[in-house]
C-alpha positions as CSV (number, residue, x, y, z in Angstrom):
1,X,0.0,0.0,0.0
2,X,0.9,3.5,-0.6
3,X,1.1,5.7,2.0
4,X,-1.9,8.6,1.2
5,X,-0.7,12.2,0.3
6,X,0.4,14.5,3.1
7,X,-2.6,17.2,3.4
8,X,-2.0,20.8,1.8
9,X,-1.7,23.4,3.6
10,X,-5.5,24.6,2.4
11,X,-6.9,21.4,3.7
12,X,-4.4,21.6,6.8
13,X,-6.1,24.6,7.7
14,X,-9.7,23.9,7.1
15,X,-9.8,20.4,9.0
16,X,-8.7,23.3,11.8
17,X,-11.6,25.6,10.9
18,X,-9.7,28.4,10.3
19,X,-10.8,31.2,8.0
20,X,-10.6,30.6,4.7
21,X,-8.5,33.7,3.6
22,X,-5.6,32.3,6.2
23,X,-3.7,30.3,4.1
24,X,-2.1,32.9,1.9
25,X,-0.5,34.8,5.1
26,X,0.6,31.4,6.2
27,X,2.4,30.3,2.9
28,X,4.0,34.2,2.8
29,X,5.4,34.1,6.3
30,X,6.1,30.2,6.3
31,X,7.6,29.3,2.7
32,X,6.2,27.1,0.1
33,X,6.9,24.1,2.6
34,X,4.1,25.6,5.0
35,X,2.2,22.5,5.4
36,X,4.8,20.2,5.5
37,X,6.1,22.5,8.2
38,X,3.0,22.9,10.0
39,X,2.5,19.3,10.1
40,X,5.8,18.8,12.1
41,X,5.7,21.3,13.9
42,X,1.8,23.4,14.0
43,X,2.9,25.7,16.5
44,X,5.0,27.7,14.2
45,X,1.7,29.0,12.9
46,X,2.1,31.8,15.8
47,X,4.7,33.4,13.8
48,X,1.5,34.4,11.2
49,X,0.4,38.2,12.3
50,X,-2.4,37.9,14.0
51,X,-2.4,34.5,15.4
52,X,-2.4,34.4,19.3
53,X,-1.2,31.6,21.8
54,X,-4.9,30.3,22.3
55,X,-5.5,29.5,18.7
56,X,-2.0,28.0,18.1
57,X,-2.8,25.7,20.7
58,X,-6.4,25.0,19.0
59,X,-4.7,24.3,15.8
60,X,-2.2,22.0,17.3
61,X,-4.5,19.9,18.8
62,X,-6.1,19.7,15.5
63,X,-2.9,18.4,13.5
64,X,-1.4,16.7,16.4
65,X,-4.6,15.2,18.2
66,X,-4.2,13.9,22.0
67,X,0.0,14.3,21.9
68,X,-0.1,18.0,21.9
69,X,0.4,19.6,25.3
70,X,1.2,23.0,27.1
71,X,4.9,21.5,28.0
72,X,6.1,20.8,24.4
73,X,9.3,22.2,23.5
74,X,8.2,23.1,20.1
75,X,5.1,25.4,21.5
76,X,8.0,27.4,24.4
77,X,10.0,28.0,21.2
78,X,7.3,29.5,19.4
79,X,5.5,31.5,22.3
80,X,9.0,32.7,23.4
81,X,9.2,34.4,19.9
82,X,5.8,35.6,20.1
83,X,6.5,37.0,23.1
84,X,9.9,38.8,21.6
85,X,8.4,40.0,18.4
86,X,5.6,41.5,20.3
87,X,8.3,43.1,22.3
88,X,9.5,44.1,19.1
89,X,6.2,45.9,17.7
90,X,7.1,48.5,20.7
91,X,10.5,48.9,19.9
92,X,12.4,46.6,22.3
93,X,15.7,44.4,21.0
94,X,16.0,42.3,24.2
95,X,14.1,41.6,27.1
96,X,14.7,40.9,30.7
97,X,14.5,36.8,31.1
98,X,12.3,36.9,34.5
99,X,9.7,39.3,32.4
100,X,9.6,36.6,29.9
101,X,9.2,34.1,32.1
102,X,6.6,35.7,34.3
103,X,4.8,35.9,31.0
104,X,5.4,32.2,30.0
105,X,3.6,31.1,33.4
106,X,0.6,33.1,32.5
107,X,0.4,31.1,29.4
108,X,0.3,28.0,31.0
109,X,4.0,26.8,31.3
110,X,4.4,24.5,34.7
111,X,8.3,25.3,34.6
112,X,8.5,28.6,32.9
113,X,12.6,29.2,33.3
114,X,12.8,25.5,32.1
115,X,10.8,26.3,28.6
116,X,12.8,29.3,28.2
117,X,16.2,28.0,28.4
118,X,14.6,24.5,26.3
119,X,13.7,27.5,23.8
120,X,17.2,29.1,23.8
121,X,18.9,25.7,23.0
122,X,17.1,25.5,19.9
123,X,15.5,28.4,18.8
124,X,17.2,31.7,16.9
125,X,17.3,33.8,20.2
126,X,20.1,34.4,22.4
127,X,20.4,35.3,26.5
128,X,23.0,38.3,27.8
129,X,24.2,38.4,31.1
130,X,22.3,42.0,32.0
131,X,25.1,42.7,34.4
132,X,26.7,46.0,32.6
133,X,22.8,47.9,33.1
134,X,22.6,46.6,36.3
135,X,26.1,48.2,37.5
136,X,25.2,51.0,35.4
137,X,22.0,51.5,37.3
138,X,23.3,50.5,40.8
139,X,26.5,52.1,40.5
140,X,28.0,49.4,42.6
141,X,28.0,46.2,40.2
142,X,27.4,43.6,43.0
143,X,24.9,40.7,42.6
144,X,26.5,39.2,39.2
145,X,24.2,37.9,36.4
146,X,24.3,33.9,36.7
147,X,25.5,32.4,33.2
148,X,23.1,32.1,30.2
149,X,24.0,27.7,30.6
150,X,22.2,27.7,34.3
151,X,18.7,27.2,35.0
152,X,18.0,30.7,36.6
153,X,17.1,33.5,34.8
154,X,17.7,36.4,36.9
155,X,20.3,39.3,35.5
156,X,19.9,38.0,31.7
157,X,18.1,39.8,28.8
158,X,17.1,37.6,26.4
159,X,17.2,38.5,22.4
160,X,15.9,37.6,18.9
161,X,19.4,36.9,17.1
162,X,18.6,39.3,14.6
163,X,18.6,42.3,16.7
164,X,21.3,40.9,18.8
165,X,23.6,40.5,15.7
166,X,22.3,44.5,14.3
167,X,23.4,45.8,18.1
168,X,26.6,44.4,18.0
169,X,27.0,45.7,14.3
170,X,26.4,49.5,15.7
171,X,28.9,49.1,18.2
172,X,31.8,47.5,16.2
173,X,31.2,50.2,13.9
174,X,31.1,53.2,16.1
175,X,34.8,51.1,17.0
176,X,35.8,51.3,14.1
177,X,34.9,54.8,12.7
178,X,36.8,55.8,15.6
179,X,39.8,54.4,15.1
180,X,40.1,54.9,10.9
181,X,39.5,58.2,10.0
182,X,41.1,59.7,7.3
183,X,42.5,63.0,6.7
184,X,39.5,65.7,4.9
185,X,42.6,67.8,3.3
186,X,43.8,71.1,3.2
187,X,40.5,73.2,2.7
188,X,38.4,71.7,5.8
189,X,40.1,74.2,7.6
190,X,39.1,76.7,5.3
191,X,35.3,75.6,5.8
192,X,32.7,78.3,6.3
193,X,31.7,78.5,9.4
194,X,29.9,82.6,9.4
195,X,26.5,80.9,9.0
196,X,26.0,79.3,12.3
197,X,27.9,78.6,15.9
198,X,27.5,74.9,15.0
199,X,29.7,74.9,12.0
200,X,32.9,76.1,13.9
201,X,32.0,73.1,16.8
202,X,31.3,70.7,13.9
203,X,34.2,71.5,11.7
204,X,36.1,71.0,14.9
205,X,34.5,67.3,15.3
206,X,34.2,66.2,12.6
207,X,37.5,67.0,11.4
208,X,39.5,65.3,14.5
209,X,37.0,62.3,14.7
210,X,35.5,59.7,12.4
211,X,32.0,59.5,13.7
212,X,29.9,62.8,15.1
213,X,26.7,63.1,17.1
214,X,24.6,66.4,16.7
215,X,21.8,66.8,19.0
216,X,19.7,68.8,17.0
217,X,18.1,71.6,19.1
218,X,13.8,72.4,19.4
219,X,14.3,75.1,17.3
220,X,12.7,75.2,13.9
221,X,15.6,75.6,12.1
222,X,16.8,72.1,13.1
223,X,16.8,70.5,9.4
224,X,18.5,74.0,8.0
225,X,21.8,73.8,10.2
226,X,22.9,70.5,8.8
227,X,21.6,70.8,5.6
228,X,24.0,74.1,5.9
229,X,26.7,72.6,6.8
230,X,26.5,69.4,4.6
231,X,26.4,72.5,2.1
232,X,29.5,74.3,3.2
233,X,31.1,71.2,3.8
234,X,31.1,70.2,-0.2
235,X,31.8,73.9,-0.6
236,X,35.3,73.3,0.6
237,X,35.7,70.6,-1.5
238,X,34.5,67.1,0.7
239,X,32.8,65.0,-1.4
240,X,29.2,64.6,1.0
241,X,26.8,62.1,0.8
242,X,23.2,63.4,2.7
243,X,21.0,60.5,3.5
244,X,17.4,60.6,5.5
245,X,16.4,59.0,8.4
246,X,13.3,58.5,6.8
247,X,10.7,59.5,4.1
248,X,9.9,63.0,5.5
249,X,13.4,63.9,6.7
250,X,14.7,63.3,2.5
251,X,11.5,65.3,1.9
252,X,12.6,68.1,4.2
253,X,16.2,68.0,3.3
254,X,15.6,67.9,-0.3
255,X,13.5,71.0,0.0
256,X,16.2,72.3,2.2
257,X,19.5,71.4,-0.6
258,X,16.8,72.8,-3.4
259,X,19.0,74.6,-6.2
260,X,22.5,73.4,-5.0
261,X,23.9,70.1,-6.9
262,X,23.4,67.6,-3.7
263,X,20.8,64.9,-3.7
264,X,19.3,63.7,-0.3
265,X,18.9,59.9,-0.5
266,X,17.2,57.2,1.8
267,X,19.3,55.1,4.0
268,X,18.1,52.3,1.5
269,X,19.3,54.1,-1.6
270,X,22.7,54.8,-0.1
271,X,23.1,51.5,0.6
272,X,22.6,50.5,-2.8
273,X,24.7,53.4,-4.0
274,X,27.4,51.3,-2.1
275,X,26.3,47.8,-3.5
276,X,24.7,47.4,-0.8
277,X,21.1,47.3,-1.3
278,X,20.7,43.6,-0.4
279,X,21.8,43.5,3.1
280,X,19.1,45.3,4.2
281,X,16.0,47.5,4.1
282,X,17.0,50.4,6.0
283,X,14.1,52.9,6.4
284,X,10.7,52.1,8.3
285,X,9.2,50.6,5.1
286,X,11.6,47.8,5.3
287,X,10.9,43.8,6.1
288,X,8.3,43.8,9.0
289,X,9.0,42.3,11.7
290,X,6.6,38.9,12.6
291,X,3.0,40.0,13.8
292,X,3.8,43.8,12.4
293,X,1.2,45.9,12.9
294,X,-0.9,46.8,9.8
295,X,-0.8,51.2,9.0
296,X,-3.6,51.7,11.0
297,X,-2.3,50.0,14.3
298,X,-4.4,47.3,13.8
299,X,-3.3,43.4,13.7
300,X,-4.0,41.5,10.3
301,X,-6.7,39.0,10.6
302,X,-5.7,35.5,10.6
303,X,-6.2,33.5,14.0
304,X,-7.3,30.3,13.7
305,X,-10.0,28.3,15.9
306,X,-8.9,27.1,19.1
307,X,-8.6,30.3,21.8
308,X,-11.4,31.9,23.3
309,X,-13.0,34.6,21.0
310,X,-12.0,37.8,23.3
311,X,-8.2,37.1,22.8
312,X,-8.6,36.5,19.4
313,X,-10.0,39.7,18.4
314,X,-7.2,41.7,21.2
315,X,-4.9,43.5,18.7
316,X,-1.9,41.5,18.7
317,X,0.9,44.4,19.5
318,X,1.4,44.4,23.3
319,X,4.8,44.6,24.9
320,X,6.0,41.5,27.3
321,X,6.9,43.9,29.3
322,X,3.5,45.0,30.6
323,X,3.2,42.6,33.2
324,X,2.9,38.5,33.8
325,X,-0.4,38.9,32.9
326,X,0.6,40.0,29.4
327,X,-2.7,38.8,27.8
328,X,-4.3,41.5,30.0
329,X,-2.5,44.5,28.9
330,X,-2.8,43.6,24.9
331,X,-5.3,45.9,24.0
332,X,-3.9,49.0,26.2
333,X,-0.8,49.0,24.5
334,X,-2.1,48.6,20.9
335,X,-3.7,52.2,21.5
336,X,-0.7,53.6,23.0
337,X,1.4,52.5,20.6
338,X,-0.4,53.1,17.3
339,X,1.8,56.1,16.9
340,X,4.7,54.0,17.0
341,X,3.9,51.4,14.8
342,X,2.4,53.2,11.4
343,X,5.3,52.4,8.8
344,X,7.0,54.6,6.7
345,X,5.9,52.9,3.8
346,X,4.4,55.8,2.7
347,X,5.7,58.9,0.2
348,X,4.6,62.3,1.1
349,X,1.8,63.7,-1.2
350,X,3.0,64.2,-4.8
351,X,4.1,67.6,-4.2
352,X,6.2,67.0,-1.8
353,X,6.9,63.3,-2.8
354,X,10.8,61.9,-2.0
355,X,12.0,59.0,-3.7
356,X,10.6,56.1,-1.1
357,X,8.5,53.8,-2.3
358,X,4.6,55.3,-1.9
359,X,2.0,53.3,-0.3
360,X,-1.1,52.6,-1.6
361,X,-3.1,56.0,-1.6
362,X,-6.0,55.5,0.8
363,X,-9.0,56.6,-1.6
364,X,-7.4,53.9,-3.6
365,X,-5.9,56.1,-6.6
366,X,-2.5,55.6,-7.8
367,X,0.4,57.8,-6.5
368,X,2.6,59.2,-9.5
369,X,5.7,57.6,-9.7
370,X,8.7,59.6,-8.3
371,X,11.8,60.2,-9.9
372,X,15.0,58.0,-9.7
373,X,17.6,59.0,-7.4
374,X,20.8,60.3,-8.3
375,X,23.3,58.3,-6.3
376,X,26.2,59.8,-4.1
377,X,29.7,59.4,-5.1
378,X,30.8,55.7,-3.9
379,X,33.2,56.7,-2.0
380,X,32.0,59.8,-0.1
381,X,34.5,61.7,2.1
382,X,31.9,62.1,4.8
383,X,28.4,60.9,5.6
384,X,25.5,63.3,6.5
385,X,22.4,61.8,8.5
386,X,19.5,63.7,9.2
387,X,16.9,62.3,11.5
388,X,19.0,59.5,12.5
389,X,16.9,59.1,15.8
390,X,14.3,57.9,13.4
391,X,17.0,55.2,12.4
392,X,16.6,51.6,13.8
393,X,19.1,49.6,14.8
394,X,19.2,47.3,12.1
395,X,19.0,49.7,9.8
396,X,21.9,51.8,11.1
397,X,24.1,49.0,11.5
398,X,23.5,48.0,8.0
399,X,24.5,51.8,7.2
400,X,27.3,52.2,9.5
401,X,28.9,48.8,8.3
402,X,28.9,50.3,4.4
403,X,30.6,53.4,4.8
404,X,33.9,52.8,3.3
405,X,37.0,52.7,5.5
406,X,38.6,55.8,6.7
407,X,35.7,58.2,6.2
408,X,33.7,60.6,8.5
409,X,29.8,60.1,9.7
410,X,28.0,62.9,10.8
411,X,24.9,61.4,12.6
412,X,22.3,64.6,13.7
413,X,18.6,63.7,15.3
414,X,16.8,64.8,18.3
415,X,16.9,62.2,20.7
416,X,13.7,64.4,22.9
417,X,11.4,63.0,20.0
418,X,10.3,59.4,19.8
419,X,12.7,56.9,18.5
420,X,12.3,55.0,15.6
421,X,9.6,52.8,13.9
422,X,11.6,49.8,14.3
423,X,13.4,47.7,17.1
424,X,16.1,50.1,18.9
425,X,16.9,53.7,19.8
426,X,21.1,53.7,18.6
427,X,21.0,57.1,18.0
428,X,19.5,57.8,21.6
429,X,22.1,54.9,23.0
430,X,24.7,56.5,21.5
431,X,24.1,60.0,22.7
432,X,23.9,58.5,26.3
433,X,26.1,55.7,26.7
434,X,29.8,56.2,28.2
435,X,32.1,53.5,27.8
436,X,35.7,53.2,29.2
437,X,36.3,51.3,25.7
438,X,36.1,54.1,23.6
439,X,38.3,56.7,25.9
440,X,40.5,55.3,23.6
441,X,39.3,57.5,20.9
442,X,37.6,60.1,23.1
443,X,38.4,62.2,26.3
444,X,35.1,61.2,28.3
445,X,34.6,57.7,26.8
446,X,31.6,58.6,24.8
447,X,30.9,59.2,21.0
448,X,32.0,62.9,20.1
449,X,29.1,65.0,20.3
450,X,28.0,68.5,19.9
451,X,25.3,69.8,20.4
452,X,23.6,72.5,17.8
453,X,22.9,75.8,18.2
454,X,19.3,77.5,19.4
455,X,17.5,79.0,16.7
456,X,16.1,82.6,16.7
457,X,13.5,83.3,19.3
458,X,10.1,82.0,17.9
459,X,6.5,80.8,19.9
460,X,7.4,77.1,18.4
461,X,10.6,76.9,19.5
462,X,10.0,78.5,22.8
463,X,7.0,75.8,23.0
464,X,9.3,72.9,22.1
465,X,11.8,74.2,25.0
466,X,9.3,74.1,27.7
467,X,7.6,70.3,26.4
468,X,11.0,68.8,26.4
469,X,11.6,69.9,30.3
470,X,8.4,68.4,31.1
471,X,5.6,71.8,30.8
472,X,2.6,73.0,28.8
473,X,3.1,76.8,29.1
474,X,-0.4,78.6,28.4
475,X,-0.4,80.2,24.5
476,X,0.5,84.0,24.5
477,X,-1.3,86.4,22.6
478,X,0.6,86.7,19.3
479,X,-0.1,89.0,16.9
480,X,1.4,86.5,14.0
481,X,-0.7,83.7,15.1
482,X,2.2,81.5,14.8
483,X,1.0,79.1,17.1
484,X,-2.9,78.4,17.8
485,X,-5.2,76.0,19.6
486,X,-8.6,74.8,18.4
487,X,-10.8,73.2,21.0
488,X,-13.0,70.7,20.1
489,X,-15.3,68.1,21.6
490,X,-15.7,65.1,19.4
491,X,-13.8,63.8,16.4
492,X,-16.5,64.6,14.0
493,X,-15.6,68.4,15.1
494,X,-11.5,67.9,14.7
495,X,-12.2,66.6,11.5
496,X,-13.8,70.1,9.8
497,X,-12.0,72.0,12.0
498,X,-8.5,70.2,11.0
499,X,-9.6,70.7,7.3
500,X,-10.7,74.5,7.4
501,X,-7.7,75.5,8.7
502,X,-5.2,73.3,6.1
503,X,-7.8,74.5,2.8
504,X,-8.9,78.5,4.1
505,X,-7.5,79.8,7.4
506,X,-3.7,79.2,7.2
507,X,-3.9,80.0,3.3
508,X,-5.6,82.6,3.2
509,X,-3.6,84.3,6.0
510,X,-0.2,82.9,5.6
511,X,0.0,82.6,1.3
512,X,1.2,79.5,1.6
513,X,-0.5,76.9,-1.0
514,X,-1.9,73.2,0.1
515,X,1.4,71.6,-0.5
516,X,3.3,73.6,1.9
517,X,0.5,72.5,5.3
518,X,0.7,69.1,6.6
519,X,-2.5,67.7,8.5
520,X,-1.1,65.2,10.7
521,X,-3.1,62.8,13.1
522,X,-2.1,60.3,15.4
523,X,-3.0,57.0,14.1
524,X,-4.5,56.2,10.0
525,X,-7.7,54.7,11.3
526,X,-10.3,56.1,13.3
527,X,-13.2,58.9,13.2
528,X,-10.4,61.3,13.1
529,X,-7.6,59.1,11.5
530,X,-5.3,59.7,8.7
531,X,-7.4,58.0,6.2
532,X,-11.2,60.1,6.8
533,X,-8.6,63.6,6.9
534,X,-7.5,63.1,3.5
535,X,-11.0,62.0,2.1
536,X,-12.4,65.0,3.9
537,X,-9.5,67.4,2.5
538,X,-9.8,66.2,-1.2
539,X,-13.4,66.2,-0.7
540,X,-12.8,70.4,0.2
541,X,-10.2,70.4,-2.1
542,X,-11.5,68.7,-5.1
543,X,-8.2,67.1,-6.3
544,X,-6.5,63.8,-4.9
545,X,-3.4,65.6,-5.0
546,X,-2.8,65.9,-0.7
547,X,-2.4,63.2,1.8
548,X,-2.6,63.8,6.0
549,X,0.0,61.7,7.6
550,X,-0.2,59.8,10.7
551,X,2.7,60.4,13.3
552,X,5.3,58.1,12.8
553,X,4.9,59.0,8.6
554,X,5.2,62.5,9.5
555,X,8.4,62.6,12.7
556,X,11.4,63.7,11.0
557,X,9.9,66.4,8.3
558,X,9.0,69.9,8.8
559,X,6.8,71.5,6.9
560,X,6.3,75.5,6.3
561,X,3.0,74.4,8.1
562,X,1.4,71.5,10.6
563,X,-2.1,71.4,11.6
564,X,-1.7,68.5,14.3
565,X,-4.8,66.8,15.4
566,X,-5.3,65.2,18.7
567,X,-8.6,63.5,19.1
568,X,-10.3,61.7,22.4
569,X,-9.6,58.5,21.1
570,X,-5.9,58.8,20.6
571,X,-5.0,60.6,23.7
572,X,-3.9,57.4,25.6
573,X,-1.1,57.5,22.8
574,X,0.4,60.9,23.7
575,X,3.8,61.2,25.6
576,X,5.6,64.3,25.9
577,X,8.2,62.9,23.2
578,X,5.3,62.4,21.0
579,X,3.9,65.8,21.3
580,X,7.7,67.2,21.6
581,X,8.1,65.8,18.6
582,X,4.5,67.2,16.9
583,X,5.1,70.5,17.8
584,X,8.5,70.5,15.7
585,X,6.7,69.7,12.3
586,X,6.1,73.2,11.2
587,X,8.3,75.8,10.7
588,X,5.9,78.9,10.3
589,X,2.7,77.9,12.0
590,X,1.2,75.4,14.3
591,X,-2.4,74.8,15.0
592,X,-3.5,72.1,17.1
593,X,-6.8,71.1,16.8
594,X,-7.1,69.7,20.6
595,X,-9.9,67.1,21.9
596,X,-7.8,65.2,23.9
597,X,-9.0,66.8,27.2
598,X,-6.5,66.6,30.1
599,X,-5.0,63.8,28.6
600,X,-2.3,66.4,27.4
601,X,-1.4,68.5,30.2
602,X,-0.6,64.9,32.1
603,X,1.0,62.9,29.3
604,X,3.4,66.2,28.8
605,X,4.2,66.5,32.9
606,X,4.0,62.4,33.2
607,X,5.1,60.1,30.7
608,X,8.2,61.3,29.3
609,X,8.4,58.0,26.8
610,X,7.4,54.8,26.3
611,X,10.2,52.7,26.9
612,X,12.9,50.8,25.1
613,X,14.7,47.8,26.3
614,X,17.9,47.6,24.2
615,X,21.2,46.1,24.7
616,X,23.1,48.7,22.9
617,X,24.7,50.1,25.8
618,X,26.0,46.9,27.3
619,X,27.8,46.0,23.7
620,X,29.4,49.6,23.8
621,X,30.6,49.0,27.0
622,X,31.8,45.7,26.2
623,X,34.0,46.5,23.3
């Protein structure tokens, strides 16, 4: 006899009962083996967006009948990467093993450090002694972290290789840049520096070390100083290279550099101008990261039968962090973080378009193409980087590792504003880390930094001063109307309000055309998301040429003009880094069509920023 035909992954699936449309995520995230693959091993179905522990299990039982139980290697492998990639949907590279475990026991796992270290023998995560944070944080260094072999778990941080191996990139690389730079010739002394204080303190840097931090200030001429200085520099004949931290900061530069013979690209172009483009997708649009958040915060459809309905439908973006009960906290965190996790996948409206790829529009017309890059000399004398604190780490270790040896990096972001779509905060690890390693290269043991000079006194930048130490100053009467708050009470309201201002008001008393105001809201879904502003706007409008952007598509860019919306149902999302970071989009005018309530005042005096567990610190102090 002949043994019968394995099943396919369609009838895999149904004999489950699981939805009909599943199979195509399954077969993109598992390979053309998925049901072969399933059928040895049904709990990697949890690395499918949307999927949850409780239907896993369902599903297992299905394909594995009566020999499928809570204790099997294969399913502590697979929650113990759910659990990290969840952790990575809010930005964390690592996290600390007893977390993990507390979370595993809440998940029904009798021995919950024994299913974490069965996971780490087999599975593509590793486990760091966390002893460098901990004597960072006690000062002291006593209590050593037992070894990643033993069967405790306290003192270790445990993380997905991936972001382990991108960590460790940033920090051989910061090494190296240190230690190879090569001389910028004869005219960098001759550099213009009359423009600005910063170009005399980075001409300084910049010519005596291989890799430079800028700490951008809250002015709003944050974008003009180092596009000013990447100007002078190839002035005095450097050949520059500018690159983006992401879509809006190449928009904003771009618009910046306009007339002079210097082309901003992406981190991904750069790469490619490099011959690198395959290592890596480097801005936010690049390979998402298992159970990635779809634009609109939301997690893609696709459990399967098995869990209890309530779980299934939780959006699948919580932190492991949150508590034991990590289950519980699920649906908090996907409306805190929504901000967060919107990727840059999107090109600004055809105006103002940069060369990223454009998402699909949201009316559903087609975007016009954008132009091709011109690419940057190969061999650039030094590297420009705008927004790097909307870098993450992967992608800055793929761009750190391709500049060529000997040169200079120049890497300027505002590490006040949120960090990065993506796993990590380098930029922000870099700007606070001190390591005895690099004194070495550097008087204090930290990464040469300078910090940029305050812009001209202004109502935004005054505003942006007082968020960052924690206060919501009252608006003063200006004449200029610079700055201006709208009240409202539901999200019907911020919607017209949001879209008379962008298509009369600010026109009409600032001459500036559509394409010079950005309408920017918190999250793309919603009553007053991203996706009803710009049907509302073209509706007003009557053209499809303008696009509001939600946070995370918008952090980075400035704009001549922001109308920032802040709705009732987003205002569990705001953090003072978030609205830091809003209230540094526009460069003329702000309005702020408020309906968040108290939700402001409290997130601006209370919650500073979500936080990041990274291990970024511990590998520059372990060079």
């Amino acid at each position: 006899m002949t043994e019968p035909d394995a099943p396919s992954l369609d009838q895999l699936l149904a004999s489950a009962g699981a939805p009909g449309d599943l199979a195509p995520r399954v077969a993109a995230t598992l390979g053309e083996q998925a049901a072969a693959r399933l059928a040895a091993d049904p709990w990697l179905i949890l690395a499918v967006p949307g999927v949850r522990p409780e239907a896993a299990d369902g599903f297992a039982r299905s394909v594995l009948g009566g020999t499928a139980g809570p204790q099997d290697p294969r399913r502590a492998r697979a929650v113990l990467g759910w659990l990290l990639d969840r952790a990575a949907l809010d930005g964390h590279t690592a996290q600390p093993a007893d977390v993990l475990c507390s979370a595993l026991g809440s998940l029904g796992f009798g021995d919950p450090a024994g299913a974490l270290q069965a996971a780490l023998e087999e599975g593509d995560m590793l486990a760091f002694s966390n002893a460098a944070e901990e004597e960072d944080e006690d000062g002291d260094g006593s209590g050593p972290a037992e070894e990643s072999g033993s069967a405790g778990t306290s003192g270790l941080m445990i993380s997905r290789e991936r972001y382990a191996f991108a960590e460790e990139g940033v920090g051989e690389a910061v090494q190296r840049l240190l230690a190879t730079p090569e001389p910028l010739g004869e005219d960098w002394e001759r550099l213009d520096t009359s423009g600005d204080r910063i170009h005399g303190e980075l001409r300084d840097s910049v010519g005596a070390y291989g890799l430079t931090l800028v700490a951008t200030a809250p002015g709003i001429a944050k974008t003009a100083q180092i596009a000013g200085f990447a100007e002078a520099a190839a002035a005095a004949g450097v050949p520059v290279a500018i690159v983006g931290g992401n879509a809006a900061s190449v928009r904003t530069l771009n618009r910046e550099l306009g007339g002079t013979e210097l082309t901003v690209l992406s981190v991904q172009e750069y790469l490619a101008s490099l011959g690198r483009g395959e290592t890596a997708d480097a801005d936010a649009d690049a390979e998402k990261v298992p159970g990635q958040r779809d634009a609109d915060g939301s997690a893609a459809d696709g459990a399967v039968p098995g869990g209890s309905a309530a779980a299934d439908s939780e959006a699948s973006g919580a932190s492991a962090t949150a508590s034991a009960d990590a289950d519980s906290q699920a649906a908090d965190s996907a409306a805190d973080q929504d901000y967060a996790q919107d990727q840059d996948t999107s090109a600004d409206s055809p105006e103002t378009a940069s060369s990223d790829t454009a998402e699909p529009d949201p009316a559903g017309e087609a975007e016009p193409e954008p132009p091709a890059p011109k690419f940057a000399d190969p061999q650039p004398g030094l590297v420009v980087v705008s927004a790097a604190h909307q870098i993450d780490a992967e992608a800055l270790a793929a761009l750190l590792d391709a500049v060529p040896e000997g040169m200079r990096v120049l890497l300027a972001g505002d590490p006040a504003e949120p960090g990065p779509a993506g796993p990590g905060q380098p930029f922000r690890d870099l700007v606070e880390t001190r390591s005895d390693s690099l004194m070495a290269y550097t008087a204090d043991g930290r990464v040469p930094r300078v910090r940029a000079a305050d812009s001209e006194p202004h109502p935004l930048t005054d505003l942006r001063f007082a968020l960052r130490e924690g206060e919501l100053p009252p608006p003063e009467a200006d004449p200029e109307k610079r700055l201006v708050i709208v009240p409202v009470r539901d999200a019907g309201e911020a919607v017209a309000r949001a879209v008379q201002l962008a298509a009369d008001s600010i026109p009409r008393t600032f001459g500036l055309s559509p394409e010079d105001i950005q309408v920017v809201t918190i999250r793309a879904g919603g009553e007053a998301g991203a996706e009803t502003v710009t049907r509302a706007l073209r509706e007003r409008l009557g053209t499809e040429q303008v696009r509001a952007l939600t946070a995370r598509e918008a952090l980075g860019g400035t704009w001549p003009a922001a109308v920032v919306v802040l709705d009732g149902p987003s205002s569990g999302s705001l953090t003072r880094a978030l609205v830091y970071g809003l209230c540094g989009l526009a460069e003329r005018h702000l309005s702020i069509v408020h309906g968040a309530g108290s939700a402001l005042p409290q997130a601006v005096a209370n919650v500073p920023d979500r936080p990041r567990h990274t291990r970024l610190p511990a590998v520059l102090r372990e060079l």
